[in-house]
N, C-alpha and C positions, 0 to 999 in steps of 0.2 A: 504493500500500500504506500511504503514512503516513498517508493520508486518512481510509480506511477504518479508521482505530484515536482519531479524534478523538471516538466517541461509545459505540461499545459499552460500556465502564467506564462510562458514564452511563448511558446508555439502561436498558443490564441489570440496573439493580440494581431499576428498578419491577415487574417481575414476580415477581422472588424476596421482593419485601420482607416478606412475610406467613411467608413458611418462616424470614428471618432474623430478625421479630423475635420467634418463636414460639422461634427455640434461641435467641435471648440474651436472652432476658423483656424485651423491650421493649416499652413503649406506644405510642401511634399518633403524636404527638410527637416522641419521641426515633428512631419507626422514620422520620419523615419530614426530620429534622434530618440525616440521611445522605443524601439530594439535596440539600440545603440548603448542608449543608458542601461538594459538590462546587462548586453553580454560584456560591456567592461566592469561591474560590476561583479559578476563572474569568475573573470579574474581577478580582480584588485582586491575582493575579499575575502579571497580563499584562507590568505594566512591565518584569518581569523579563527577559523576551525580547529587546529592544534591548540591555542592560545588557550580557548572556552575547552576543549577535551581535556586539556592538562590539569581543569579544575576543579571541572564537574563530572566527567567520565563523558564517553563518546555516546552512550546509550542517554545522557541527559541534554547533551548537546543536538542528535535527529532530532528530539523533542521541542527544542527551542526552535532549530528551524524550521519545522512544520508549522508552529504555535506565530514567529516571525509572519512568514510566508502568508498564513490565512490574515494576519493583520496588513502583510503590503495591499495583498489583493484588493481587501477591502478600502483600502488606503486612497485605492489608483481609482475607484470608480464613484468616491465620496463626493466628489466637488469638481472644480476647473481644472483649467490647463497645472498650474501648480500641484494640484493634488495629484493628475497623469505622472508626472513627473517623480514625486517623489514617492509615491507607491510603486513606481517602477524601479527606483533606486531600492528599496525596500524588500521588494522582490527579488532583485538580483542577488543583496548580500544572501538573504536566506537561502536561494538557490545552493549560493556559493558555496556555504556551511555544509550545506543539505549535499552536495557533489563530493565534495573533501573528506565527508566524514565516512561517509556508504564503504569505500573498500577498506578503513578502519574496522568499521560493525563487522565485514564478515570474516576479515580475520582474525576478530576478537571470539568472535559467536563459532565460526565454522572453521577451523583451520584445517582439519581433513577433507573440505569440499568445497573450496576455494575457489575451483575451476565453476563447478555446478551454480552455487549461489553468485557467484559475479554473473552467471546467464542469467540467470532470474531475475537479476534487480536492471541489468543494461534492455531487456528485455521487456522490461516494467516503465522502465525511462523511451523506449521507443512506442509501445503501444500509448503512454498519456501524449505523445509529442503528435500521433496522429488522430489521436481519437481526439484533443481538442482540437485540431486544424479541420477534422468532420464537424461535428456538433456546435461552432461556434454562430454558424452563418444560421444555421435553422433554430437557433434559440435567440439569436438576436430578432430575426422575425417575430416571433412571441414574445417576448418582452421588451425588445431593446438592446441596444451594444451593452451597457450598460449591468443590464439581468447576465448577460451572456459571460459578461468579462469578471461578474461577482462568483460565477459556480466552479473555478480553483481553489476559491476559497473554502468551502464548503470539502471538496476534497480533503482538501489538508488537516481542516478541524476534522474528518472525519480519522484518516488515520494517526492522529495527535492523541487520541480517545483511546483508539487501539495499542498504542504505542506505552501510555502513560506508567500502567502496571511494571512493564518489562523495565522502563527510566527507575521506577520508583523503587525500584525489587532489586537492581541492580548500581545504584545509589553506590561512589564508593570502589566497587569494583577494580577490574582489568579495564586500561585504556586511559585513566589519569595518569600525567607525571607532570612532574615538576619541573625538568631539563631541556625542556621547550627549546631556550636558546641555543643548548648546546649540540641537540640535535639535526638544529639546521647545520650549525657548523659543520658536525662531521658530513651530513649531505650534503652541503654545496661544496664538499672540498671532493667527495664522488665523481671519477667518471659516468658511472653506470646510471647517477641523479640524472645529469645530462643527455644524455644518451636516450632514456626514459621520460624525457621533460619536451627532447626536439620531438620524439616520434609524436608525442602527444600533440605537442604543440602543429606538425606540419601536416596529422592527421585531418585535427581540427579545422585548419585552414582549408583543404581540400574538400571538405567536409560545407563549411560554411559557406563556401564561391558557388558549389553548385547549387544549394540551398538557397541562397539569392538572387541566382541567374539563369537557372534552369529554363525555366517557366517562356524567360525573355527570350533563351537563345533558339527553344521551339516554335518560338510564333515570330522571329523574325527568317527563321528559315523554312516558315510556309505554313506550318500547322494551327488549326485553329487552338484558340486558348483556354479552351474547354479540355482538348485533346493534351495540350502542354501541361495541364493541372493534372490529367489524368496520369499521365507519365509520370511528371515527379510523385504521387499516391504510391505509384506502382514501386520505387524506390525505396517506399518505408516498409511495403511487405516486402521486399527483397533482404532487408535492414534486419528484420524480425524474425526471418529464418537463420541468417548469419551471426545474430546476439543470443539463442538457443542455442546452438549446434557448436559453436566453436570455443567458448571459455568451457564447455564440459569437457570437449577433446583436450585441450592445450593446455589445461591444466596438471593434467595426467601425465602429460610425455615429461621427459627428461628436456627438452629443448622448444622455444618456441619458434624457429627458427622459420622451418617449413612452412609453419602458418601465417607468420609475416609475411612470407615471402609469397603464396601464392593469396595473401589479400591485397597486398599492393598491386599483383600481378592481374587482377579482378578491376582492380580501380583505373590501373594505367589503359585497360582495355575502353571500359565503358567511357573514360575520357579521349581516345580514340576515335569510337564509334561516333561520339558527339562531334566532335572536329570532323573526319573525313566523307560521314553518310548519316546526317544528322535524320533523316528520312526515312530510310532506308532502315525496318526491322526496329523502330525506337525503342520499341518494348524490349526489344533483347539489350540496346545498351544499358538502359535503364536496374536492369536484372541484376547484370555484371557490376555497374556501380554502385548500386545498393547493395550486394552480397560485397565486395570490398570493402566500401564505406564502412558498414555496420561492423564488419570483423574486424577491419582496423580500430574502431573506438573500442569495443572487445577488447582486445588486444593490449589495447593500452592500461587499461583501465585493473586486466587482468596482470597482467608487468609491474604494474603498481603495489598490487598485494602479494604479491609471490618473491617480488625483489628485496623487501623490506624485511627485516626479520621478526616485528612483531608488532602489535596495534598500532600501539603511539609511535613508531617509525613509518608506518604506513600511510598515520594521518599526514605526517611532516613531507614526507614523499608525494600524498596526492596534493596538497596545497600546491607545492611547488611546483608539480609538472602540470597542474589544473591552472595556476594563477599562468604561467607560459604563456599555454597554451589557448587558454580563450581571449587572451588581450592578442594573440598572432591574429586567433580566428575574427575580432571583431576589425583589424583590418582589411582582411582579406577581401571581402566583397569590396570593400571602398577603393581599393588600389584597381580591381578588375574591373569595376565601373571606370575611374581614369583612363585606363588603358585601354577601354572598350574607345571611349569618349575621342581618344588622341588616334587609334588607330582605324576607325570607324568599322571595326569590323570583328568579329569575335575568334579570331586564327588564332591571332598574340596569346591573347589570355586563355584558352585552351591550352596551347601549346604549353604555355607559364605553367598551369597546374600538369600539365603532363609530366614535367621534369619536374614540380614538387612532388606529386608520387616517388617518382625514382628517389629523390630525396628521402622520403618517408620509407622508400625501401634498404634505405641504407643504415637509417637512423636505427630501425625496427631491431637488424641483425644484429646491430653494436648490442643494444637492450636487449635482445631476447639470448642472449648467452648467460649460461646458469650462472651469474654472481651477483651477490646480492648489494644494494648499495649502500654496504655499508663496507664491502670491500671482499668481502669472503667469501667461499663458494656458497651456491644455494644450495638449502634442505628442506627435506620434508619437519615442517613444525609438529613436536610432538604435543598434542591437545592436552587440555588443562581440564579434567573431569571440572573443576569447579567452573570453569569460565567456559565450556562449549556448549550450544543451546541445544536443543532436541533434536 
C-alpha cells in the first residue's frame, strides 16, 4: 500500500494540468513548473530520510511520509496558485522520504527476499503511477480537477492506518543510528556509491525524456494523439511485467550483470525503433522500452539494497543515488526540449538518449559487481529472527 502512493501525487497532476491552469490563469510555464517543483524536490530531499531514520527508526519515518504526503495533497488543492505551489513542494519532500526509505524497510523486514519484495513495492510504484494517469480525467469530470487531484490523498491516509500498528510495535527497533554523518563519509568516499548513484541517476534521465516527449515525438511523426497516449499506456504494462519478473531473478544470482546488460540492451532498442521507424510496428518499440525502462529502475533500486550491508546503510545509499539521480532526471526533459527547439527536429535528442543508454550500460556493470559499498565483497545477510517480518 505505501508503494502504491509513491507516484499518483505525481503522475496525476499531467492530465489535469490544462483544467488547472485554465482556473488559476496560468501559462504553459508556470502550468509546467508544478512537475518541476515536484521532481526537484525529489531529489533535494532525499537526505532527509537517513537524518529522521537515524531517530525515529525507518518503520516511523514511511509513516511520516504517508501522514506528510496526504497533508501536501490536500495542501495543493486548498486554495490558489500559492497553495498549487507549495503543496506540490510538500509532496515532493514526502515522496522523497517515502523513495529513500522503501529499500531500507525491506532490508530491514526481509533480508532473505530482497530480490522478491523490491518486485512488489517497484511494482506497487508503477501500477499507482498508471492507475492515476487512468482515473484522473474521469473523476475530474465528476467533480472537478480539484475532487480529482484530492483522492492521493485519501490513499495515503488510507495506508498510514494500515501502517500505524507495525511504526508503533516497532518503535525503537533495527534501522535507527546515530552515525548519520559518518556514514555518508564512508559512502561518498565508495566507488561502488558512485557507480550505483550514475546508473540510477542516467536510468532516471532516460526514463524521464521519454516520459515527456513520447507522446510529442508520435504525433509529430504522423500518429494521431489519441494513438500517441495509447503507446506511451502500453509502456507502463511493459514497465509492470519487467518490475515483477526481474528483482525476483537478480536477486538470486551471484551477479547482476547479465540483467543490466540485456535491460539496457531493451532500452537502447526501443530508443532505436523511435529514431529510425517511428511508424512502423510502434507497439513493438514501445514493449522493448518499457521492458528496459522498468528493469533498469528494478535494477537500480535492487543495487541499492543488496550493495549496502545493512538498513541504515541502505537508507544512506538510497538518499544519495535517489537525490542524483532525480535532480539529472528533472533536467532531462528541459535540455531535450532545447535541443528539440535548436535542432528542429527530434534525431539529436534520440540519438542523445541512445548513447545515454550505453552510458547506463556501463555504469550498471561497474554496480552490478558483487561488492558492497562499503568496500567489501557482497553477502548473503544472515536475518535477525527479531527484526525479519513474516
Amino acid at each position: 500500500m505505501a508503494s502504491l502512493n509513491l507516484r499518483p501525487a505525481l503522475a496525476g497532476v499531467s492530465p489535469l494540468l490544462g483544467q488547472i491552469m485554465a482556473d488559476l490563469g496560468l501559462g504553459a510555464a508556470a502550468g509546467g513548473a508544478i512537475t518541476t517543483v515536484m521532481v526537484l524536490c525529489l531529489g533535494l530531499a532525499g537526505p532527509a530520510a537517513p537524518a529522521l531514520a537515524g531517530r525515529i527508526g525507518l518503520d516511523r519515518t514511511l509513516l511520516v511520509g504517508l501522514i506528510v504526503l496526504a497533508a501536501g495533497v490536500a495542501l495543493r488543492v486548498s486554495g490558489g496558485v500559492i497553495a498549487v505551489y507549495a503543496g506540490s513542494a510538500v509532496v515532493g519532500i514526502a515522496i522523497a522520504v517515502m523513495n529513500v526509505s522503501m529499500p531500507g524497510v525491506v532490508k530491514e523486514h526481509f533480508p532473505r527476499h530482497v530480490g522478491a519484495f523490491t518486485g512488489i513495492y517497484v511494482s506497487g510504484l508503477v501500477v499507482g503511477a498508471a492507475g492515476a494517469s487512468a482515473v484522473m480525467v474521469p473523476l475530474a469530470e465528476e467533480g472537478g480537477w480539484r475532487f480529482a487531484a484530492l483522492t492521493p490523498a485519501a490513499l495515503a491516509a488510507f495506508a498510514a492506518v494500515l501502517w500505524v500498528p507495525q511504526a508503533v510495535r516497532r518503535a525503537g527497533r533495527a534501522g535507527r543510528s546515530t552515525a548519520v554523518p559518518r556514514r555518508y563519509a564512508v559512502l561518498l568516499r565508495d566507488r561502488a556509491t558512485w557507480y550505483i548513484t550514475g546508473f540510477m541517476g542516467v536510468q532516471s534521465l532516460t526514463f524521464y525524456v521519454m516520459l515527456a516527449w513520447l507522446p510529442t515525438i508520435f504525433h509529430d511523426a504522423g500518429l494521431p494523439e489519441d494513438e500517441a497516449g495509447y503507446l506511451l499506456a502500453l509502456t507502463n504494462l511493459a514497465q509492470l511485467a519487467a518490475t515483477l519478473t526481474v528483482p525476483w531473478h537478480a536477486g538470486r544470482a551471484s551477479t547482476q550483470a547479465p540483467h543490466v546488460t540485456v535491460a539496457a540492451a531493451l532500452s537502447i532498442a526501443g530508443y532505436l525503433g523511435v529514431l529510425l521507424a517511428p511508424v512502423t510496428v510502434p507497439w513493438v518499440w514501445m514493449i522493448l522500452l518499457g521492458a528496459g525502462q522498468g528493469a533498469s529502475l528494478a535494477l537500480a533500486l535492487l543495487l541499492i539494497t543488496l550493495r549496502a550491508p545493512d538498513p541504515a546503510s541502505v537508507t544512506a545509499l538510497s538518499a544519495v543515488a535517489q537525490t542524483a539521480g532525480y535532480v539529472i532526471a528533472a533536467l532531462g526533459p528541459l535540455l531535450v526540449g532545447v535541443v528539440h527547439q535548436i535542432t528542429g527536429g527530434w534525431t539529436v535528442p534520440l540519438v542523445a538518449g541512445t548513447v545515454a543508454c550505453g552510458g547506463q550500460l556501463l555504469l550498471g556493470l561497474l554496480a552490478a559487481r558483487p561488492v558492497t559499498a562499503s568496500g567489501h565483497t557482497a553477502a548473503r545477510v544472515t536475518p535477525d529472527p527479531a527484526t525479519e517480518g513474516p
